[in-house]
C-alpha positions as CSV (number, residue, x, y, z in Angstrom):
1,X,-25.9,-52.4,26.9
2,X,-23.4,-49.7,25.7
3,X,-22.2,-48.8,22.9
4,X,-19.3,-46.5,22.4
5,X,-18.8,-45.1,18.6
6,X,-15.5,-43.8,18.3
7,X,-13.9,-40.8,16.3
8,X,-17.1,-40.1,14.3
9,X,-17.8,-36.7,12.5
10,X,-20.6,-35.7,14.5
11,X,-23.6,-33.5,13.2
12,X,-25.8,-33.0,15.8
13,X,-27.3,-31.3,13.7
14,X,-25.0,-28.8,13.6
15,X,-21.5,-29.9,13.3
16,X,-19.8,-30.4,16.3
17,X,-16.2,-32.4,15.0
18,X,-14.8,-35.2,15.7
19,X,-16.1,-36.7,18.3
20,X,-16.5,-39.8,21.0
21,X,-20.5,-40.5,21.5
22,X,-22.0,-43.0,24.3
23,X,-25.2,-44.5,23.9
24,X,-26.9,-46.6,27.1
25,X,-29.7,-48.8,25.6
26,X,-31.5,-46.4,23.3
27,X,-30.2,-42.8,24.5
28,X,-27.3,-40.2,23.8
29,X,-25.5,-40.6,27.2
30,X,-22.1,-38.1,26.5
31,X,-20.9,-37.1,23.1
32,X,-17.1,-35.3,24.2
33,X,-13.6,-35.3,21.9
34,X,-12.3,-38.6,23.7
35,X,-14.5,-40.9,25.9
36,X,-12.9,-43.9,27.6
37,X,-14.8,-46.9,29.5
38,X,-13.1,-48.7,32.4
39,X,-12.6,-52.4,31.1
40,X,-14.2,-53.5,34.0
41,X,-17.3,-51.4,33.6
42,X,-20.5,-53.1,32.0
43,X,-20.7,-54.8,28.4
44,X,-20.1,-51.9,26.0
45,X,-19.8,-52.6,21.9
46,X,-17.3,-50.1,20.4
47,X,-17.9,-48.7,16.7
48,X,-15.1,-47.3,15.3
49,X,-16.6,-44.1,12.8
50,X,-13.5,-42.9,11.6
51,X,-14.1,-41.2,8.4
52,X,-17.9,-41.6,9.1
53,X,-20.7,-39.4,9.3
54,X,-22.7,-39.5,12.7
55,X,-26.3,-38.2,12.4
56,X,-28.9,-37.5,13.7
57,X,-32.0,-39.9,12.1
58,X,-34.0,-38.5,9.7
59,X,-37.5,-37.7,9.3
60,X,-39.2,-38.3,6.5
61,X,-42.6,-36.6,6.2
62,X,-44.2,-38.0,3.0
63,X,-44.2,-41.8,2.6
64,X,-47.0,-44.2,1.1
65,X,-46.2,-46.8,3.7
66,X,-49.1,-48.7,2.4
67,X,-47.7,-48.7,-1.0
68,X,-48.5,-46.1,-3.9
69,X,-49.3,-46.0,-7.0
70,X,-52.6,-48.0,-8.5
71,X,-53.6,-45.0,-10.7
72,X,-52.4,-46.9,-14.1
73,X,-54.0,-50.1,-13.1
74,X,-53.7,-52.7,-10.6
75,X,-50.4,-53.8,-11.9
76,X,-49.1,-50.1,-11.5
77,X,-49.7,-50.7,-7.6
78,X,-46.4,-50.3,-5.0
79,X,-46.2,-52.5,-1.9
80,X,-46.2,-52.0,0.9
81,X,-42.3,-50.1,2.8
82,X,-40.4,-53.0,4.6
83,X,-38.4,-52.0,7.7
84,X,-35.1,-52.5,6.0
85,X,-36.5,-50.1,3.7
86,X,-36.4,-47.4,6.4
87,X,-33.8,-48.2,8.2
88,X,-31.0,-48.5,5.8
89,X,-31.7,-44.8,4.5
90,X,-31.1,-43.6,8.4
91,X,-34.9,-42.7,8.8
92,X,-35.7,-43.5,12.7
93,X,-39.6,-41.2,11.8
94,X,-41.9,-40.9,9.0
95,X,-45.2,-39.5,8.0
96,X,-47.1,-42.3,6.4
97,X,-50.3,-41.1,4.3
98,X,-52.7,-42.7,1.8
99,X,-51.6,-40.9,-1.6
100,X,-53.7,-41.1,-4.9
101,X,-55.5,-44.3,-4.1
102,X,-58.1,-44.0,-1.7
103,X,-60.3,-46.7,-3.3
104,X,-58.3,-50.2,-2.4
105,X,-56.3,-48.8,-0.2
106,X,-58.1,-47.4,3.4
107,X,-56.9,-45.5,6.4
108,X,-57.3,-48.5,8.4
109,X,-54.7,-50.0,7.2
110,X,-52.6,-47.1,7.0
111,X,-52.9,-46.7,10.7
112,X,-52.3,-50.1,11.6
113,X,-49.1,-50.1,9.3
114,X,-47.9,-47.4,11.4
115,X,-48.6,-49.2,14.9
116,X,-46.5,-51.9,13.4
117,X,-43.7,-50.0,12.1
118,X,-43.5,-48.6,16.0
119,X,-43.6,-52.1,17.5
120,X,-40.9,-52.8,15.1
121,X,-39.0,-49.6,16.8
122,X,-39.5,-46.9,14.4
123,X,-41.5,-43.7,15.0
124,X,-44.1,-43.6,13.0
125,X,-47.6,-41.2,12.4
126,X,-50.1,-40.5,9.7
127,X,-52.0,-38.0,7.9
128,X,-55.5,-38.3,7.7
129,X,-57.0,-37.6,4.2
130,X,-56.8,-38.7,0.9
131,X,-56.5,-37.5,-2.9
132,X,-59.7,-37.3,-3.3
133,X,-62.8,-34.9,-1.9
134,X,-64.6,-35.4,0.2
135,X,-61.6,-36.7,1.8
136,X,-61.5,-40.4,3.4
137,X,-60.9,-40.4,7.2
138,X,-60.6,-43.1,10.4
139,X,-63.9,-41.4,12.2
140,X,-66.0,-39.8,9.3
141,X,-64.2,-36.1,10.7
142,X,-61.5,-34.5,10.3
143,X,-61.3,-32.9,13.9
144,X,-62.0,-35.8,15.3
145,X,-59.5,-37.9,13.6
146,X,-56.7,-35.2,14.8
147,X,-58.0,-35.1,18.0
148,X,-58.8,-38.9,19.2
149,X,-56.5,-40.7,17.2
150,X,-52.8,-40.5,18.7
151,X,-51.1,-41.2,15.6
152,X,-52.5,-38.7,13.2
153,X,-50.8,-35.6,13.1
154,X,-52.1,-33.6,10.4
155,X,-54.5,-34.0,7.0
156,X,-52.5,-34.9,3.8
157,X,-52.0,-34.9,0.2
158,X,-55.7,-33.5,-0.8
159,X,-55.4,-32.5,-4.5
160,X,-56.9,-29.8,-5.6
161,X,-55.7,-29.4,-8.8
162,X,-53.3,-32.1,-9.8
163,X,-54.1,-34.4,-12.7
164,X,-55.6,-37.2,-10.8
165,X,-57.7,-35.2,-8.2
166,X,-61.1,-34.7,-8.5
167,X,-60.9,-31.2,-9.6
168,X,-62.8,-29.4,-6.4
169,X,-64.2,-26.0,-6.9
170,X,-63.9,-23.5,-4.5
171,X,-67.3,-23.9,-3.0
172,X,-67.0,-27.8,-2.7
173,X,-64.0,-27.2,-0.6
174,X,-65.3,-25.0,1.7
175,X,-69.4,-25.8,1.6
176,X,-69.1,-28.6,4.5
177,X,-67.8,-28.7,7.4
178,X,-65.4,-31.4,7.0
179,X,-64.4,-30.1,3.6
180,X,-64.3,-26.4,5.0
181,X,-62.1,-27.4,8.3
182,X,-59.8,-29.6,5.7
183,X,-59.4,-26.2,3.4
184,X,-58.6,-23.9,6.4
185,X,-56.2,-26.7,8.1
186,X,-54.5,-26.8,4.9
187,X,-54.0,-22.8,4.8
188,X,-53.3,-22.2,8.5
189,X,-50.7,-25.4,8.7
190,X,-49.3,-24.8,4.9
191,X,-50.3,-28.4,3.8
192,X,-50.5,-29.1,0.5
């Protein structure tokens, strides 16, 4: 299948005018001023874009896609993102992490949320780690997590000294060695 969007202001990201752009199944084929398509050539859907924006997707990089929220109660708890939710704000990635409830809510499920979301046809990874220390994780480590699971990409939202953290000192972030490789992740990757 083609599709053919038409007179589009393109940002690519950088903005490149306006502009013709050909996509063959899932790919950016041949973005140029004018493209035309034999009639006789293959099944192709034309979108016309004029006085529309064409962007790149967007990523976002911090999303409870588990739900959030819980720390007022059980009736304070979010559910879970829907893919409509996603797609109709452009997002074709995200970052899903655990966020301030690491109690009801368990990396399992935030890893398998994020398998679904990519059968579903979005890309989709996770941060390891939780709100609280010592931090939850898939495998008991953190280097093991980032290493043998494919779709975790980094350790997230640990609070340190937020309201509803645990309040770590110092020497509780650094004394084992889950807790010490989480603090030095954290400095050498600037995660916070």
């Amino acid at each position: 299948m083609l599709t053919l969007i038409k007179n589009g202001e393109i940002y690519s990201p950088d903005y490149l005018g306006r502009k013709d752009v050909l996509i063959t199944g899932d790919k950016i084929a041949f973005i140029d001023d004018r493209i035309e398509v034999p009639e006789n050539f293959a099944p192709i859907q034309i979108v016309d874009a004029t006085n529309l924006l064409v962007v790149p997707g967007f990523i976002d990089s911090h999303v409870h896609i588990i739900g959030g929220g819980g720390e007022g109660g059980f009736k304070t708890r979010t559910p879970e993102l829907m893919l409509t939710d996603i797609t109709t704000s452009g997002i074709t990635t995200l970052v899903g992490l655990l966020g301030t409830d690491g109690t009801t809510r368990r990396m399992e499920s935030l890893l398998a949320k994020a398998r679904a979301l990519e059968e579903e046809g979005i890309s989709c990874f996770i941060h390891t780690g939780s709100y609280q220390v010592p931090v939850k994780t898939l495998t008991g480590k953190i280097e093991d997590d980032l290493i043998f699971i494919d779709k975790i990409i980094g350790v997230g939202e640990i609070a340190i000294s937020d309201h509803r953290s645990s309040e770590p000192t110092l020497e509780e972030l650094t004394k084992s060695p889950q807790r010490h490789a989480t603090a030095v992740f954290c400095q050498e990757k600037q995660v916070y």
